[in-house]
KEZAPA-408310 format. One record per residue (C-alpha): residue in three letters; x, y, z. Coordinates in steps of 0.2 Angstrom, whole numbers, plus 2048, in hexadecimal, padded with zeros to 3 digits. Each point is the difference from the previous one (the first is absolute). Example, Ala and Ser with C-alpha at 12.3 -4.5 7.8 and 13.67 -1.06 7.14 Angstrom:
BEGIN
+-----+-----+-----+-----+
! res !  xx !  yy !  zz !
+-----+-----+-----+-----+
! Ala ! 83E ! 7EA ! 827 !
! Ser ! 806 ! 811 ! 7FD !
+-----+-----+-----+-----+
//
This chain:
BEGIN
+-----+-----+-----+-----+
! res !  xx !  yy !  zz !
+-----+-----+-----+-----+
! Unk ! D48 ! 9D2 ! 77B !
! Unk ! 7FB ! 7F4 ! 80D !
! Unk ! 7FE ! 805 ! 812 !
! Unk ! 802 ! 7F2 ! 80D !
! Unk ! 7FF ! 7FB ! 812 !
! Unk ! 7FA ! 80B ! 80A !
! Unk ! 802 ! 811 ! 806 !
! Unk ! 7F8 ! 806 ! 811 !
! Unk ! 804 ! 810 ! 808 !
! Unk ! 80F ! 804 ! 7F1 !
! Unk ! 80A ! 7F4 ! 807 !
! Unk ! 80D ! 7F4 ! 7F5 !
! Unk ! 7F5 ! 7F0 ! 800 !
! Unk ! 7FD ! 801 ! 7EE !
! Unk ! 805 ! 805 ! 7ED !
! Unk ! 800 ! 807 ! 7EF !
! Unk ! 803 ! 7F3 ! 7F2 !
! Unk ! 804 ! 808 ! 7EF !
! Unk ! 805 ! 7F7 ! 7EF !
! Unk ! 80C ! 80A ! 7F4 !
! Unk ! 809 ! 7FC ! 7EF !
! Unk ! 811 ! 805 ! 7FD !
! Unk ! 805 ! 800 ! 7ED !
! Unk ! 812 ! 7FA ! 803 !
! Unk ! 80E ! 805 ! 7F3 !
! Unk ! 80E ! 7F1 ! 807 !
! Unk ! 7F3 ! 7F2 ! 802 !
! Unk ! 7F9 ! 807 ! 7EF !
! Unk ! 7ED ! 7FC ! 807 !
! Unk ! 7F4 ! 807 ! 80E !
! Unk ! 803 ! 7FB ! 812 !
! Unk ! 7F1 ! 7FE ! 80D !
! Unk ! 801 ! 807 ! 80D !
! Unk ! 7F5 ! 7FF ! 811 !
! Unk ! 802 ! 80D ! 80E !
! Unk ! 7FC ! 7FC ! 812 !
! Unk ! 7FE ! 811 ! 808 !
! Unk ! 7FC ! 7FF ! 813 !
! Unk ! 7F3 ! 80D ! 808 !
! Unk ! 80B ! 80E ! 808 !
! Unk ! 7FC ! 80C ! 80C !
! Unk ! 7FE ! 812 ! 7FA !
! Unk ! 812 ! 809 ! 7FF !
! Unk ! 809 ! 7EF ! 7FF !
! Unk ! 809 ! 7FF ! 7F1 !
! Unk ! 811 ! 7F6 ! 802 !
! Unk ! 7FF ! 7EC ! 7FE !
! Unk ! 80A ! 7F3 ! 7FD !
! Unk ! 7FE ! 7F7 ! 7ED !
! Unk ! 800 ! 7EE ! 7FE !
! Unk ! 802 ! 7FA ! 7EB !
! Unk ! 7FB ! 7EB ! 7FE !
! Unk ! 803 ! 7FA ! 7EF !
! Unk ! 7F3 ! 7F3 ! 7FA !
! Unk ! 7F0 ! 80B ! 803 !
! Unk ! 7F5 ! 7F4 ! 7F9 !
! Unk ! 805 ! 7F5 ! 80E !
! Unk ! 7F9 ! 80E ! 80E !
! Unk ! 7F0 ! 800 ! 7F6 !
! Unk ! 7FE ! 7EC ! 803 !
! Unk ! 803 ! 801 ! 811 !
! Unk ! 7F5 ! 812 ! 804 !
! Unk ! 80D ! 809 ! 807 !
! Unk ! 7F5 ! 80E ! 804 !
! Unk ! 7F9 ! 7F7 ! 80E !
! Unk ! 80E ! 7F9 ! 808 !
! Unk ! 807 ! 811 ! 801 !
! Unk ! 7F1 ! 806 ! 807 !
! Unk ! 7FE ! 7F4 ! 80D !
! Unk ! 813 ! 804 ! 806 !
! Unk ! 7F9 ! 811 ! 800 !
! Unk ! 7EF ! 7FD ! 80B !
! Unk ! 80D ! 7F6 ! 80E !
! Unk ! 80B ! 80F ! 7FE !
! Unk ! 80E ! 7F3 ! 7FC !
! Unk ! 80B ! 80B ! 7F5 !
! Unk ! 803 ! 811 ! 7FD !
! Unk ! 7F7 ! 807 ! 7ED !
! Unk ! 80A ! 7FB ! 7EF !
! Unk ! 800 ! 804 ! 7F0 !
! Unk ! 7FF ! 7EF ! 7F6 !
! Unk ! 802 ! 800 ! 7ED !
! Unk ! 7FC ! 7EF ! 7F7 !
! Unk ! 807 ! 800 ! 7F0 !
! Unk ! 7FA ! 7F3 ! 7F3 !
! Unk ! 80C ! 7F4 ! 7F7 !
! Unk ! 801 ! 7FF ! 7EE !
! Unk ! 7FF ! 7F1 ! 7F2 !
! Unk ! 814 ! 7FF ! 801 !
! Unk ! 7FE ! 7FE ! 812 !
! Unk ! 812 ! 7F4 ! 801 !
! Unk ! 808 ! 80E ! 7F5 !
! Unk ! 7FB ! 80F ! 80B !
! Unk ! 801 ! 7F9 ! 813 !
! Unk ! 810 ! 7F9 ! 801 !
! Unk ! 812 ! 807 ! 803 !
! Unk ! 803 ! 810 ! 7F6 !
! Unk ! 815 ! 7FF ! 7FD !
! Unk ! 801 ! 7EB ! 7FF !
! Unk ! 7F3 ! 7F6 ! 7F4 !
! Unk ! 7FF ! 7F0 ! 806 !
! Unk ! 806 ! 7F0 ! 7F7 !
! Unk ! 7F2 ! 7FE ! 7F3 !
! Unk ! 802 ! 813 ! 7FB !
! Unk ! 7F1 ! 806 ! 80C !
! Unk ! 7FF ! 812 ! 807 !
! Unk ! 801 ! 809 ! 7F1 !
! Unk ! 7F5 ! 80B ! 803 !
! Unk ! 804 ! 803 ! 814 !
! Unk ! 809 ! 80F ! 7FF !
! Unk ! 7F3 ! 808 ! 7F6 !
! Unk ! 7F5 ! 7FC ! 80E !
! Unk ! 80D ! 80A ! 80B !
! Unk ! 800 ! 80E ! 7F4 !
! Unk ! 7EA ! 7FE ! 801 !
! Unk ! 802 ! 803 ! 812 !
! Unk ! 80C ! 80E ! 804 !
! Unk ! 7FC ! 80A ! 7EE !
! Unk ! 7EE ! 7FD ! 7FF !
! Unk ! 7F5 ! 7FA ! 80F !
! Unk ! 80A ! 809 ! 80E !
! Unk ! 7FE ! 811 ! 7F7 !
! Unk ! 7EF ! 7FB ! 7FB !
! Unk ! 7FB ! 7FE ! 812 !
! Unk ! 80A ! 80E ! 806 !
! Unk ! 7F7 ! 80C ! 7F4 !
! Unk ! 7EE ! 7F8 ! 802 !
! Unk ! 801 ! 7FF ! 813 !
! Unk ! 808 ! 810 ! 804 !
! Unk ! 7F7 ! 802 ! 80E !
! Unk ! 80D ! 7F2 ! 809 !
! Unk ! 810 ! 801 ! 805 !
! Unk ! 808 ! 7ED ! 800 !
! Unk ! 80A ! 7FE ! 810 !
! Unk ! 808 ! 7EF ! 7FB !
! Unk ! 7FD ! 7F4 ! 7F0 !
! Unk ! 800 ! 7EE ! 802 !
! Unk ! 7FE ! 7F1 ! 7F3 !
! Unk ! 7F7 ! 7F1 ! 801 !
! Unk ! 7FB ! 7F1 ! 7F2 !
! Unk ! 7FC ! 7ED ! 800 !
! Unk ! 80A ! 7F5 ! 7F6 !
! Unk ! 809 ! 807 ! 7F1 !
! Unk ! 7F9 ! 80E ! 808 !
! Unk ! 807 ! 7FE ! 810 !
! Unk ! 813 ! 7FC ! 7F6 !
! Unk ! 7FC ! 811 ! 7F6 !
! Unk ! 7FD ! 80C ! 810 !
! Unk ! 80F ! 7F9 ! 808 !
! Unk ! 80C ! 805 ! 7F4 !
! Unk ! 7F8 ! 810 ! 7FD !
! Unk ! 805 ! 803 ! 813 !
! Unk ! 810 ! 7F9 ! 800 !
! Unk ! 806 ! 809 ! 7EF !
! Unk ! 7F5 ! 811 ! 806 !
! Unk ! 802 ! 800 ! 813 !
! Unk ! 801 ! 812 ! 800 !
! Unk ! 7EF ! 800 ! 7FC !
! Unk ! 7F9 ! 7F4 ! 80B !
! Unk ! 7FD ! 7FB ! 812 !
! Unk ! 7F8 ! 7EE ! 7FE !
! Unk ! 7FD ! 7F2 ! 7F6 !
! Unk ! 7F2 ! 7F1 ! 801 !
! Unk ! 805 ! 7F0 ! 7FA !
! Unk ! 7F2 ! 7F3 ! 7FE !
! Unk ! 804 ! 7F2 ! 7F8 !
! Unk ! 80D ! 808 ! 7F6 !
! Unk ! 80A ! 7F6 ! 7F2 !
! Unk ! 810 ! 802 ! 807 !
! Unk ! 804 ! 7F2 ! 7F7 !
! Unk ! 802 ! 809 ! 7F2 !
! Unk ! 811 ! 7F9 ! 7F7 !
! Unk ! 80E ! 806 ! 7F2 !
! Unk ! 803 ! 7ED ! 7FC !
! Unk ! 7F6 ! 7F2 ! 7FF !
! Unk ! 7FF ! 7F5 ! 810 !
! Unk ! 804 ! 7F1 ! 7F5 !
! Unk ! 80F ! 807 ! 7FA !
! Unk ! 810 ! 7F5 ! 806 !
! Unk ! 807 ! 810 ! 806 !
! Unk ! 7F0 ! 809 ! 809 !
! Unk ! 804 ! 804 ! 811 !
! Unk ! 7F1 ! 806 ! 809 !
! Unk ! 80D ! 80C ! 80C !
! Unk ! 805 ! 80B ! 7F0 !
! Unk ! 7F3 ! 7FE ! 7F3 !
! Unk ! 7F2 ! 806 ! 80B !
! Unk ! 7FD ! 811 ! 7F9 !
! Unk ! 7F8 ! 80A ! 80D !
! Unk ! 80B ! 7F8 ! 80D !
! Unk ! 812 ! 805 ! 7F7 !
! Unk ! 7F8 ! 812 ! 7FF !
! Unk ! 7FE ! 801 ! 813 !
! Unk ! 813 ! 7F8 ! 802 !
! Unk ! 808 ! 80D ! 7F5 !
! Unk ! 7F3 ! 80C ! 804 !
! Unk ! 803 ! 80E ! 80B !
! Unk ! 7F8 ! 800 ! 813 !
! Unk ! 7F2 ! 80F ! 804 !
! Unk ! 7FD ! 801 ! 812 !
! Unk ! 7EF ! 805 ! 7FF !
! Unk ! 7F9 ! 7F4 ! 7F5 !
! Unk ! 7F4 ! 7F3 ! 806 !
! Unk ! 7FA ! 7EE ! 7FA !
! Unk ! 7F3 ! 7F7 ! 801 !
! Unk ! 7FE ! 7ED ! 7FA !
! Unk ! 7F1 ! 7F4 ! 7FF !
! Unk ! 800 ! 7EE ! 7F9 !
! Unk ! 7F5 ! 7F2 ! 804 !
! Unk ! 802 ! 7EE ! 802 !
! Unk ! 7F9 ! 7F9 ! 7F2 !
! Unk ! 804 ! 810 ! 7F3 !
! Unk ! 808 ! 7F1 ! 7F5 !
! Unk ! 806 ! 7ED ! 802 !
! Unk ! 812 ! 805 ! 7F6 !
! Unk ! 810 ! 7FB ! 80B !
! Unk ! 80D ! 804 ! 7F5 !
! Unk ! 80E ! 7FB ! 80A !
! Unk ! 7FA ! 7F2 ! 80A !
! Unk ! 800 ! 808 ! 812 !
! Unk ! 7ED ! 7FC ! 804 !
! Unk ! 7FB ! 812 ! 800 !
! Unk ! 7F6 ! 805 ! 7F1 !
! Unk ! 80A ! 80E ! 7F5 !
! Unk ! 7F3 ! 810 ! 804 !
! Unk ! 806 ! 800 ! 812 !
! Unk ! 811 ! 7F9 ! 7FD !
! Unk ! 803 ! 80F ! 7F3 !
! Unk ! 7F7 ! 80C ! 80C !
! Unk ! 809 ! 7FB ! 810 !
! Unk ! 811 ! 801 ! 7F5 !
! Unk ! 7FC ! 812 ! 7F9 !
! Unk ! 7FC ! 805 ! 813 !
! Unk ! 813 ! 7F6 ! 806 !
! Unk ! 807 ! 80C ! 7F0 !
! Unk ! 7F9 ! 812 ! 807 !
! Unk ! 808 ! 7F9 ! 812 !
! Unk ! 80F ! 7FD ! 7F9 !
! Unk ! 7FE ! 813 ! 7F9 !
! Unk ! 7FB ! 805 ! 813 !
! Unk ! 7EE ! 800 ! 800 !
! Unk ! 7FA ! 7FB ! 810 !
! Unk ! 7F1 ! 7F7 ! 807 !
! Unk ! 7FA ! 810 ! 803 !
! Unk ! 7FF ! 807 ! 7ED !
! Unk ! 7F8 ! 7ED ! 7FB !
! Unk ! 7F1 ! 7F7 ! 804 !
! Unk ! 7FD ! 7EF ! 7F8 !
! Unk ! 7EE ! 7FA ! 802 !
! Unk ! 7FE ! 7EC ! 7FB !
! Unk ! 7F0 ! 7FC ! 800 !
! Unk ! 7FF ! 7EB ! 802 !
! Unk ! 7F2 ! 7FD ! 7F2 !
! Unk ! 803 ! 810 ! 7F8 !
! Unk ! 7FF ! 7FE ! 7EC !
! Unk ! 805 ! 809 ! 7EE !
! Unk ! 7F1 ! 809 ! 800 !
! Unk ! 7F4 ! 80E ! 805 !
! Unk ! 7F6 ! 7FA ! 80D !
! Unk ! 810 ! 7FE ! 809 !
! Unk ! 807 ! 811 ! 7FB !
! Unk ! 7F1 ! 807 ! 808 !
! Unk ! 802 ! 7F6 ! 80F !
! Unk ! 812 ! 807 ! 802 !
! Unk ! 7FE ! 812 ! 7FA !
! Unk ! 7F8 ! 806 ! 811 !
! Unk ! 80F ! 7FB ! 808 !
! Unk ! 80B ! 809 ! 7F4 !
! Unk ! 7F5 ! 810 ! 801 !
! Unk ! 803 ! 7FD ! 814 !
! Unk ! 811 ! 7FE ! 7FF !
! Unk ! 803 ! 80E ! 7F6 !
! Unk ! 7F4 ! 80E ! 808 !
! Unk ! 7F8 ! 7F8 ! 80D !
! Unk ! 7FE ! 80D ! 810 !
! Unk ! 804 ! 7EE ! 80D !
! Unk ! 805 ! 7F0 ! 7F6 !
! Unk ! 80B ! 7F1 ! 804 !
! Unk ! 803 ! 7F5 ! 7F1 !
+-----+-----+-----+-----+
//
């Protein structure tokens, strides 16, 4: 257990970080798992729960502290985060659960669904009885990001919010240099939200940067992490999203990586429980 920021007069400007292996029976290994517990004042025991897929990527980035920092500017209101680290298969497990992708990937997504709802859900419902979860919300970078969205969107009932950072919403069921690949239709997470169903109270949020990649795929001078993103978020309109329920945060020399991740995350956390925040 690690204690961190600090706490003066009982109030939520700090935290309790504590590590915890789950032996999971559909991911057939054990999953990390970090636990960022805010500081809560006696006889408070409902809080929202925040799961990020790629835990090892909070690690890099000391989450700890740029949760605590929100917490001494009284930025946002406390969370439950839950940092769950990827595995070895990482491109089998984070990815769409009912549709592989074109090279056969995602085999092992919807045991990564089954992991979440079977296993680390009850786990933390039974080790953290003291908490009642007002709202769950999902969040992940990359593959990660691509793996929380569709958990959402397939499992809406379940969720409030969802973080996209960098998310591989690429992510294809035939190869882009197939004579027949048409970006509008073999975009996988983007056909879901087309014949998906619309839940009013779900919100989105997206982050890409600038210089996340260099790939143009079709030629429009706009580099395909943002052209994907800003597609996915046309998509939910088209459902009846409104800007209200989708923030889209472009950061101009933003990257694929942690640093930039951490950069954007406060924003996210703002965005999602912040007591006054604007994007």
């Amino acid at each position: 257990m690690l204690i961190f920021g600090v706490m003066p007069n009982n109030n939520t400007a700090g935290g309790i970080m504590e590590h915890h292996l789950i032996k999971s029976a559909f991911l057939k290994r054990q999953v990390k798992v970090d636990c960022y517990l805010p500081m809560l004042s006696a006889g408070i025991n409902e809080i929202n729960l925040l799961l990020i897929n790629d835990g090892q990527d909070l690690v890099t980035m000391n989450f700890q502290y740029i949760l605590s920092g929100l917490y001494e500017q009284q930025a946002i209101t406390p969370l439950f985060c839950v940092g769950l680290h990827c595995g070895d298969d990482r491109r089998n497990e984070y990815a769409t659960a009912k549709i592989l992708d074109y090279d056969g990937r995602g085999t092992k997504a919807a045991a990564h669904d089954q992991f979440v709802f079977q296993e680390l859900l009850p786990f933390l419902a039974k080790k953290y009885s003291a908490f009642t979860f007002i709202e769950k919300s999902y969040a992940g970078f990359s593959l990660g990001g691509l793996s929380a969205l569709d958990i959402v969107w397939n499992y809406p009932n379940y969720f409030t919010k969802v973080g996209v950072f960098s998310g591989s919403l690429w992510w294809r069921d035939k190869d882009q240099d197939a004579a027949d690949f048409d970006e509008a239709k073999n975009r996988i997470m983007h056909r879901q939200v087309r014949e998906g169903n619309y839940a009013y109270w779900l919100k989105f949020f997206f982050e890409v940067g600038t210089q996340d990649e260099t790939a143009d795929r079709n030629n429009n001078g706009i580099i395909d992490a943002i052209d994907d993103t800003i597609s996915l978020i046309d998509e939910l309109k088209k459902k009846g999203y409104t800007d209200d329920s989708i923030a889209y945060l472009e950061l101009k020399d933003g990257r694929h990586d942690v640093s930039t991740w951490a950069r954007a995350f406060p924003a996210f956390l703002k965005w999602g429980w912040g007591i006054s925040y604007e994007l």
